[in-house]
C-alpha positions in Angstrom: -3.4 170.1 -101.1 -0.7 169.1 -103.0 2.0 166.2 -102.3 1.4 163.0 -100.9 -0.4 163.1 -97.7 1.1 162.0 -94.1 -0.4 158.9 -92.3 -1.6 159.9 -88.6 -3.9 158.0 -86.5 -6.6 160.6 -85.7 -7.9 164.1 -85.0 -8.8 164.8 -81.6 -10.6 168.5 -80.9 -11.7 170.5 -77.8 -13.5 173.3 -78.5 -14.6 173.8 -74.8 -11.6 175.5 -73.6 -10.1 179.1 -72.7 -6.0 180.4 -72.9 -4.5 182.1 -69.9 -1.1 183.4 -70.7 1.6 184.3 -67.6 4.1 186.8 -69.4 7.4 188.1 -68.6 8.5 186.2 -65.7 12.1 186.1 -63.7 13.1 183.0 -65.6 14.3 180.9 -61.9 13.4 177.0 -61.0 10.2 176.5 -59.9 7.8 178.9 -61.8 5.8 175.8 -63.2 5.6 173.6 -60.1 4.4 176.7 -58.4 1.8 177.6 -61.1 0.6 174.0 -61.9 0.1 173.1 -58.1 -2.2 175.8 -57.7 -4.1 175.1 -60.2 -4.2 171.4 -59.3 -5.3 172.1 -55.8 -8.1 174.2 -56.7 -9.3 171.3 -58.4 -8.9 172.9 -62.1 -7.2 170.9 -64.8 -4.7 172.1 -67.2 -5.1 170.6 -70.8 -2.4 172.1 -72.9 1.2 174.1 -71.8 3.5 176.1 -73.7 6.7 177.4 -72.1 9.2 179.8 -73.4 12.0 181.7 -72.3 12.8 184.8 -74.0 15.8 186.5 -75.5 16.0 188.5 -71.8 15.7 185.0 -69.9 12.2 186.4 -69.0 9.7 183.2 -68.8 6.1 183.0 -70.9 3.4 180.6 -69.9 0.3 179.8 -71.9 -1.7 177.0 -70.4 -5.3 176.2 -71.4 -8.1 175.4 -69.0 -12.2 173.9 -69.1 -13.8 177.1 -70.6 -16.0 176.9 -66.9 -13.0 177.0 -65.1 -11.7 180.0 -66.7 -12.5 182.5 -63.3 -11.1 180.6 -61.4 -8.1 180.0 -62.9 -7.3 183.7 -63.5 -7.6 184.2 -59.5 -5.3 181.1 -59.5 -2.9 183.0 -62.1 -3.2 186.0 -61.1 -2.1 185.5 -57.0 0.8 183.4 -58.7 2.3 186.1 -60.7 2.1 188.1 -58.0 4.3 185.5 -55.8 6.5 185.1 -59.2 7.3 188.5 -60.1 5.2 188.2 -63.8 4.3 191.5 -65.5 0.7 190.4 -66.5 -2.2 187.8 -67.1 -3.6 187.5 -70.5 -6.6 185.8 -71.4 -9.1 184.0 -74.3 -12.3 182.2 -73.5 -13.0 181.8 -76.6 -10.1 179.1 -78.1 -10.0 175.3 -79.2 -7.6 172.2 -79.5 -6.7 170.3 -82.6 -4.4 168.1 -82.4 -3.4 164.8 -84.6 -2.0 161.8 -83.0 -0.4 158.7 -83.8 1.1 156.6 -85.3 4.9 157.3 -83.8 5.5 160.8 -84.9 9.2 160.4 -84.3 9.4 158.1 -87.8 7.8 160.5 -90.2 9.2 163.7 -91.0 7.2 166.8 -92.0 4.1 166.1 -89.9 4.1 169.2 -88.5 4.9 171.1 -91.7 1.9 169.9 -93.0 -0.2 170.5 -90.2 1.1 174.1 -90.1 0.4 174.5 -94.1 -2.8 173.1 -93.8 -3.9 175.6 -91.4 -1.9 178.4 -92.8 -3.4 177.4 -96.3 -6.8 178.2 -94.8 -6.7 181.6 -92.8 -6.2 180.0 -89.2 -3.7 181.4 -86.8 -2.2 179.1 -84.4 -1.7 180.7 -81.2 0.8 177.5 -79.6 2.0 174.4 -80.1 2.6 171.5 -78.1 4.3 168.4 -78.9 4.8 164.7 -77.4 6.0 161.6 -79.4 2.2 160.7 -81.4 0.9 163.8 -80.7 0.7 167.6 -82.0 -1.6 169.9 -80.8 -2.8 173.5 -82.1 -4.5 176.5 -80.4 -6.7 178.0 -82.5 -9.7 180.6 -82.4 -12.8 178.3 -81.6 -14.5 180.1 -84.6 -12.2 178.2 -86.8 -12.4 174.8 -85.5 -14.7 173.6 -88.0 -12.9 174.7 -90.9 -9.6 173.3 -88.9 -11.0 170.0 -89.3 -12.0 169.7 -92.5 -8.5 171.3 -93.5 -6.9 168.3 -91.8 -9.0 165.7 -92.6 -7.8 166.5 -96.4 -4.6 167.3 -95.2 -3.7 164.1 -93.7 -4.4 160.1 -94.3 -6.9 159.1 -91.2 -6.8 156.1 -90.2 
C-alpha cells in the first residue's frame, strides 16, 4: 500500500459470529430497547449494532450474535418485528469481526479511509460499520478474514 501508514494499537477479530438484520421498521422511540432487552433476557449477547434510518424514516437494524446463538436470536428477532411492525428478518451465519483499536482515534484522521482501502484494495465487502472513540469495527464474510488480516497488518503500524 502506498502512503505512510496510520498508528493503531491492535487488530482484534471474531470469526465466531452470525448477522441478523431487522429491516424496514416504523422509525418511533423504543425499537432498540425493545429489541436489545429481548435478546438480553434470553441470555444472548449482542456483539456489534448498526442502526439506520432511511430516506422514508423507516428503521434498519443489523446486530451480530455468538454463531450458537444464532436460532435463538432469530425467534428473539423475529417475535420483535412482529411487536414493531418490521417487514422482515434477514440473516448470515457465516460472518466475522475486524476491528482496529486504539490509540485515540479522534486525533488521527483517515483511519477509517485506510481501513476501507485496505479492504477494498483486496476484494472484501464490508457489510457495516461500527465506530466508538479507539475503535472501528468491520463485518465481513468469515471466508475473508484471513486475507482481512494480513490486509491490515500491512495496512496499518501495530503496535
Amino acid at each position: 500500500m502506498s502512503g505512510s501508514r496510520i498508528q493503531a494499537g491492535g487488530l482484534i477479530h471474531n470469526n465466531h459470529v452470525a448477522m441478523i438484520g431487522m429491516m424496514d421498521i416504523p422509525s418511533h422511540p423504543g425499537v432498540g430497547a425493545t429489541l436489545f432487552s429481548a435478546m438480553s433476557d434470553q441470555g444472548i449477547n449482542v456483539e456489534l449494532i448498526v442502526h439506520l434510518i432511511d430516506l422514508e424514516e423507516r428503521d434498519h437494524i443489523v446486530l451480530c450474535v455468538d454463531r450458537e446463538d444464532l436460532s435463538q436470536a432469530l425467534t428473539v428477532a423475529e417475535r420483535i418485528r412482529g411487536e414493531v411492525g418490521g417487514k422482515a428478518i434477514t440473516s448470515d451465519p457465516e460472518v466475522a469481526l475486524v476491528s482496529l483499536f486504539g490509540p485515540d482515534f479522534r486525533e488521527q484522521r483517515g483511519v477509517a479511509h485506510q481501513m476501507c482501502q485496505a479492504l477494498g484494495d483486496h476484494g472484501i465487502n464490508i457489510r457495516g460499520i461500527s465506530t466508538s472513540l479507539s475503535t472501528i469495527t468491520c463485518m465481513i464474510r468469515a471466508d475473508r478474514l484471513d486475507e482481512a488480516i494480513r490486509a491490515l497488518r500491512d495496512a496499518f503500524s501495530l503496535a
